[in-house]
PABA-650475 format. One line per 10 residues: number of its first residue (from 1); their letters; for each residue x, y, z of N, C-alpha, C. Coordinates in pm, whole numbers, plus 50000, padded with zeros to 5 digits. Example, Ala and Ser with C-alpha at 12.3 -4.5 7.8 and 13.67 -1.06 7.14 Angstrom:
! residues 2
1) AS) 51319 49431 50780 51230 49550 50780 51320 49670 50780  51285 49775 50708 51367 49894 50714 51290 50003 50787
***
This chain:
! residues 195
1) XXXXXXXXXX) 50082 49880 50000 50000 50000 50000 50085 50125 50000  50190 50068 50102 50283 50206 50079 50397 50238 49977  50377 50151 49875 50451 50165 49777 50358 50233 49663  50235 50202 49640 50122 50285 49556 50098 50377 49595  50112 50480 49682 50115 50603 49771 50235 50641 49718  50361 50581 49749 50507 50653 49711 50505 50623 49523  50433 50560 49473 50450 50615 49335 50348 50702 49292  50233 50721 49359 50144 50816 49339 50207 50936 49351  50269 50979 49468 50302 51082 49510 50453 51161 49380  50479 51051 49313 50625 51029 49266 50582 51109 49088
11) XXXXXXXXXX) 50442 51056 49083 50392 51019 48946 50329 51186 48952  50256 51243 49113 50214 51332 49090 50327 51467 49102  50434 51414 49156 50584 51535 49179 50579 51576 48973  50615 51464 48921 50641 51490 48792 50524 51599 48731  50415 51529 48730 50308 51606 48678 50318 51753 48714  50312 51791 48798 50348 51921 48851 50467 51999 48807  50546 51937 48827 50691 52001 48772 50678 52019 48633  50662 51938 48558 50621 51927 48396 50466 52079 48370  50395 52047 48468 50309 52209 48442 50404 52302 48487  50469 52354 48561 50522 52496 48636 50624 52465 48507
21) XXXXXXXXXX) 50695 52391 48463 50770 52367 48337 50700 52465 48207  50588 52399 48193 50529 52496 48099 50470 52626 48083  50431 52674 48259 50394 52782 48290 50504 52895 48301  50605 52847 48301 50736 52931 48348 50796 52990 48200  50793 52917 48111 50853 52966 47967 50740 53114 47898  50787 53206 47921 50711 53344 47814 50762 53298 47644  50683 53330 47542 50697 53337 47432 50788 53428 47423  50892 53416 47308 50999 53511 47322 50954 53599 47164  50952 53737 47174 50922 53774 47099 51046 53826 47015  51022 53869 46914 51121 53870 46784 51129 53992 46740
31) XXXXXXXXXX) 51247 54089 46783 51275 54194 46758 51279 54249 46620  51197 54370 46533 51209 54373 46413 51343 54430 46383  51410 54449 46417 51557 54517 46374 51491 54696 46332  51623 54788 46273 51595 54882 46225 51579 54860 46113  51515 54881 45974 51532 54801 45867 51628 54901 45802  51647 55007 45855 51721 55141 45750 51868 55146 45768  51917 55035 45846 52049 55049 45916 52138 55041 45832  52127 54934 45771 52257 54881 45670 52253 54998 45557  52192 55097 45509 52120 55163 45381 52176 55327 45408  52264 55384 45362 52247 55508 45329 52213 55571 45267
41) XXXXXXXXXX) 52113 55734 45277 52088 55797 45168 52191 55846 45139  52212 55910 44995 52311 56043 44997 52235 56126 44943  52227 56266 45010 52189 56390 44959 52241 56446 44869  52224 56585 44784 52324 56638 44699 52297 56771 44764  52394 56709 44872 52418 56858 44960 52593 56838 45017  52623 56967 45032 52770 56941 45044 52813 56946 45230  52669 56950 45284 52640 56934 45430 52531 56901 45497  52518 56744 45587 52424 56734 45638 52392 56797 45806  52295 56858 45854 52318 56913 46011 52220 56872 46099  52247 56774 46200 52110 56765 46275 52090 56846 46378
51) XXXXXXXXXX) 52005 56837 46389 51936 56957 46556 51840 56932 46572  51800 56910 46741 51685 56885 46759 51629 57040 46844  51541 57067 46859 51455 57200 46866 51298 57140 46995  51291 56971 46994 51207 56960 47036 51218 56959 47206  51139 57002 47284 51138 57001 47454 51144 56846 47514  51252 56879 47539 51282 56727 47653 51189 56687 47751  51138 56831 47749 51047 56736 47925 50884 56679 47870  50913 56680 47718 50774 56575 47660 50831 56425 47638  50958 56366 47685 50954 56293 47657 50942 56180 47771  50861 56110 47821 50842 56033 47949 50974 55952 48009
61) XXXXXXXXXX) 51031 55979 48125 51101 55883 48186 51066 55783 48274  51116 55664 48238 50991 55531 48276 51162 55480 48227  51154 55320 48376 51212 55248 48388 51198 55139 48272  51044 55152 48238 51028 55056 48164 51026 55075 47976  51076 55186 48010 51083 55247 47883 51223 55276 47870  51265 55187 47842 51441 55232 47836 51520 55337 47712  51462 55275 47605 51569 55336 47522 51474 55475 47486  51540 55566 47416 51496 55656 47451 51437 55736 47218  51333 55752 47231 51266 55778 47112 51383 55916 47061  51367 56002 47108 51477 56106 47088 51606 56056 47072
71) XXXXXXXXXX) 51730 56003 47126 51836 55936 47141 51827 55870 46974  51718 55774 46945 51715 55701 46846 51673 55778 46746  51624 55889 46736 51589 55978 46587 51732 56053 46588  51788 56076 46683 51909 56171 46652 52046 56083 46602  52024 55931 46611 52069 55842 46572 52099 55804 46400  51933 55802 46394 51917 55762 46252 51887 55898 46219  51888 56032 46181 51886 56133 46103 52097 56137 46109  52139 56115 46197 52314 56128 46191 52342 56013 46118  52326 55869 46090 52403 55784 46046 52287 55717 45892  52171 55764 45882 52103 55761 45732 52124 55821 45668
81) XXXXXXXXXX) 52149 55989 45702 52160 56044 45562 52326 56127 45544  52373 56092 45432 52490 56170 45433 52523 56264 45287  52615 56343 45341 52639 56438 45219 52721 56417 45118  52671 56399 44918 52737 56360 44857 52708 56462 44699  52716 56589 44757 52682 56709 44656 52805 56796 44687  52793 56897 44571 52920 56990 44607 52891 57155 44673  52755 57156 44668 52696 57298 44731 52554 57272 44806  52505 57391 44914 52411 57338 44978 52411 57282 45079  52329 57278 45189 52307 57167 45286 52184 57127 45349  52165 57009 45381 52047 56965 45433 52017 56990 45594
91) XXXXXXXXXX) 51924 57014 45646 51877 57072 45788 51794 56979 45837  51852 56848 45898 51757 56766 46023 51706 56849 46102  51583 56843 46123 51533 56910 46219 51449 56806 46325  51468 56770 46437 51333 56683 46524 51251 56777 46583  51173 56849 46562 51104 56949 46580 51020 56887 46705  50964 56737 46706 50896 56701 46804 50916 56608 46863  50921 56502 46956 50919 56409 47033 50852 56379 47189  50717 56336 47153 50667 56305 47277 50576 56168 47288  50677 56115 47414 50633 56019 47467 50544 56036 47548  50470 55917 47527 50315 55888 47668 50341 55765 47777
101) XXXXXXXXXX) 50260 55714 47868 50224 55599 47913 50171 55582 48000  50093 55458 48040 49995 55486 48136 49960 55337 48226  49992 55362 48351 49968 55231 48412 50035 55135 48432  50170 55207 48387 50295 55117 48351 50404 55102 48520  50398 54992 48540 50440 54994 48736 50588 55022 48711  50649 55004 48860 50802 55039 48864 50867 54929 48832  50984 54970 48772 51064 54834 48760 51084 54761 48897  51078 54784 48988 51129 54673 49109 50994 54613 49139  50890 54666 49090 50767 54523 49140 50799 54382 49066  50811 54289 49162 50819 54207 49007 50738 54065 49036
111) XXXXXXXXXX) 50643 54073 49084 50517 54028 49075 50406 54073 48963  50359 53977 48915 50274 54001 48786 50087 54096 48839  50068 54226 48740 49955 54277 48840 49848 54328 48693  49715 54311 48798 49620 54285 48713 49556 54382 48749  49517 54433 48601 49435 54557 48625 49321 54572 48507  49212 54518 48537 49091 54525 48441 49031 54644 48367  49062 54744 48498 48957 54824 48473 49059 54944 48367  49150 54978 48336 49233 55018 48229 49350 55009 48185  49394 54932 48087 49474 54891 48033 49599 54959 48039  49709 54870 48020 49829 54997 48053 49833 55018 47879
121) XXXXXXXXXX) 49970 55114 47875 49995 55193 47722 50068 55274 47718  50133 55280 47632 50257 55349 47596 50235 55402 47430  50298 55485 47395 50281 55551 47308 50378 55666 47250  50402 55706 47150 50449 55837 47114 50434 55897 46984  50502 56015 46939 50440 56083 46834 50575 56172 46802  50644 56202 46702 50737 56282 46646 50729 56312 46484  50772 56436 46512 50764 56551 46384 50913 56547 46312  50961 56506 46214 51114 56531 46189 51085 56655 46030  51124 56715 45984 51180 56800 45886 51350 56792 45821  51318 56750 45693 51469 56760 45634 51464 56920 45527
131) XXXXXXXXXX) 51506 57027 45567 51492 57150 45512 51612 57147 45459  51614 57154 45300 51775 57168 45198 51780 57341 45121  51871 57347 45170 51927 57510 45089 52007 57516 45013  52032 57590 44894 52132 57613 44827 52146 57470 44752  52090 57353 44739 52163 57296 44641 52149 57284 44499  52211 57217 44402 52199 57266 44243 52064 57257 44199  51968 57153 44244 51864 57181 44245 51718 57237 44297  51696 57279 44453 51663 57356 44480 51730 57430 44578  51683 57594 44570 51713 57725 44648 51659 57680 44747  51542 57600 44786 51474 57585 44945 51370 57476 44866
141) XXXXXXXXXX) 51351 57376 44990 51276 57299 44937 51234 57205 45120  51129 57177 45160 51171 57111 45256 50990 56971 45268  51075 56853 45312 50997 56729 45302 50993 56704 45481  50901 56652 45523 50900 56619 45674 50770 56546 45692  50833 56417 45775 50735 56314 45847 50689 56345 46015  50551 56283 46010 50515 56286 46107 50425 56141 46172  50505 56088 46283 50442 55963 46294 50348 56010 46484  50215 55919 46467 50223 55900 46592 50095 55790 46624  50162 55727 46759 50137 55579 46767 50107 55558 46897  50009 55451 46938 49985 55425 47073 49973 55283 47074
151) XXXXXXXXXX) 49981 55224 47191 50001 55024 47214 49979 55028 47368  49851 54954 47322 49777 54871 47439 49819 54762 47497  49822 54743 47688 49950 54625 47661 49866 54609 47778  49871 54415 47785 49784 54352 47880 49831 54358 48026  49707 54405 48082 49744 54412 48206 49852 54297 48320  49813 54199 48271 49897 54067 48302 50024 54039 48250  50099 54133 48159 50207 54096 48080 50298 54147 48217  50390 54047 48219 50522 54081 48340 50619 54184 48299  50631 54217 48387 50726 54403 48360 50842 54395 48247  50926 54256 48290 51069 54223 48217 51027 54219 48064
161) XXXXXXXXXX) 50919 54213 48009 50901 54157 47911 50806 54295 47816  50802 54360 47951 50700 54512 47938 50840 54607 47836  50947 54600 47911 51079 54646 47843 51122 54631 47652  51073 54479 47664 51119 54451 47513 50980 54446 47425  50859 54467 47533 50731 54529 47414 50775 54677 47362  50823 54789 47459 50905 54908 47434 51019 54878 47302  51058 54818 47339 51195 54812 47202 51133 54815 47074  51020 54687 47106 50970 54652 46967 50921 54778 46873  50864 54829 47018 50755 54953 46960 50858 55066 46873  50932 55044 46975 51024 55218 46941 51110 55178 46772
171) XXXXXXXXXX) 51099 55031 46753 51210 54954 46652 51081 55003 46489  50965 54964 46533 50901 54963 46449 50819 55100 46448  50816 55158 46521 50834 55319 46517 50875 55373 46431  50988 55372 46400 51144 55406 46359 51098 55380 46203  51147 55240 46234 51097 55200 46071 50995 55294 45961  50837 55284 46082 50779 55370 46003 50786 55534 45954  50855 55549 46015 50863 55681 46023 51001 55750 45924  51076 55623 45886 51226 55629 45821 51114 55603 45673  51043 55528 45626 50931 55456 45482 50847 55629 45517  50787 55709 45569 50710 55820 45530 50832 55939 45488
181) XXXXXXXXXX) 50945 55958 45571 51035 55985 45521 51087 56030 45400  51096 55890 45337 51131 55823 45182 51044 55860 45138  50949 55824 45169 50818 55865 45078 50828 55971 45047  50801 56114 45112 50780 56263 45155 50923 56273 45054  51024 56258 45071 51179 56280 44986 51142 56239 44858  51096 56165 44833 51081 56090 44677 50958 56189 44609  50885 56238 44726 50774 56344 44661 50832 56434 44625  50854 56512 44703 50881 56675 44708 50972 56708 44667  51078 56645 44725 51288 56699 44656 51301 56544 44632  51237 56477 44514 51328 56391 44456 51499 56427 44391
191) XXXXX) 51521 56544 44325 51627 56579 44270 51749 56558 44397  51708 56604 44541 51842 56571 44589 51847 56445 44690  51780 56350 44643 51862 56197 44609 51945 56181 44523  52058 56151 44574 52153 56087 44464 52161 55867 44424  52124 55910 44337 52126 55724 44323 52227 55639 44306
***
């Protein structure tokens, strides 16, 4: 009898371990990369200049928001576009950058917390301007994107993982906002693309 008890008990250790086994693994989600990284434009300007103009204190500081939306436009307006004209120059401008979020806990809770009654969210919105002067083809000419985006995020999602929903966002952010960009450039001042 007490051997059908000690394999019961043996048969039910496994069972258990094998669930908290499966309960313990998060889906790992799959970072989109920047897609514009490897890719330079060249302007036909004989200078590219970035500056940002937009107010810092719109942009939210949150643990769980690490990398920073500003940091990463001043990134990719410095290492996408470069100068390959002999007069003229092009004028990055980030005119805007503001982050949101809401409901989003501190990084040191790290117990999972449920909140029905409104969803957490994060969000942001930026204005960039590429203003070109003087080059062979236009005296003034200027193209500028404007993206802005919000993401609803389940109340039950664990904080650690709250971090790399942020990445994703800010990754594919980026992206879109690098494709309206292109777009807006290919409209307005196609001439100073150089191909």
């Amino acid at each position: 009898m007490r051997t059908k008890e000690f394999l019961l008990r043996i048969i039910g250790c496994f069972i258990v371990l094998g669930g908290l086994n499966g309960c313990g693994k998060t889906q790992e989600i799959i970072l989109p990369g920047f897609s514009y990284l490897s890719d330079t434009i060249a302007l036909d300007v004989a200078d590219v200049v970035v500056v940002s103009t937009a107010d810092p204190s719109q942009e939210v500081s949150n643990p769980l928001m690490p990398v920073s939306i500003r940091q990463t436009l001043e990134d990719w307006a410095n290492k996408r576009f470069v100068a390959a004209g002999k007069k003229g120059k092009a004028l990055i401008t980030i005119k805007e950058v503001h982050t949101v979020s809401g409901g989003l806990k501190k990084a040191e809770d790290i117990h999972v917390l449920f909140n029905s009654d409104k969803p957490d969210y994060f969000g942001a919105k930026a204005l960039v301007t590429i203003e070109v002067i003087g080059t062979e083809s236009y005296s003034k000419g200027e193209a500028q994107a404007f993206l802005e985006r919000r993401v609803e995020i389940e109340s039950d999602v664990k904080l650690g993982f709250r971090r790399r929903l942020w990445q994703q966002f800010v990754q594919t952010f980026m992206n879109a906002l690098d494709d309206q960009m292109m777009l807006n450039l290919a409209t307005y001042l196609p001439k100073v693309l150089v191909e």
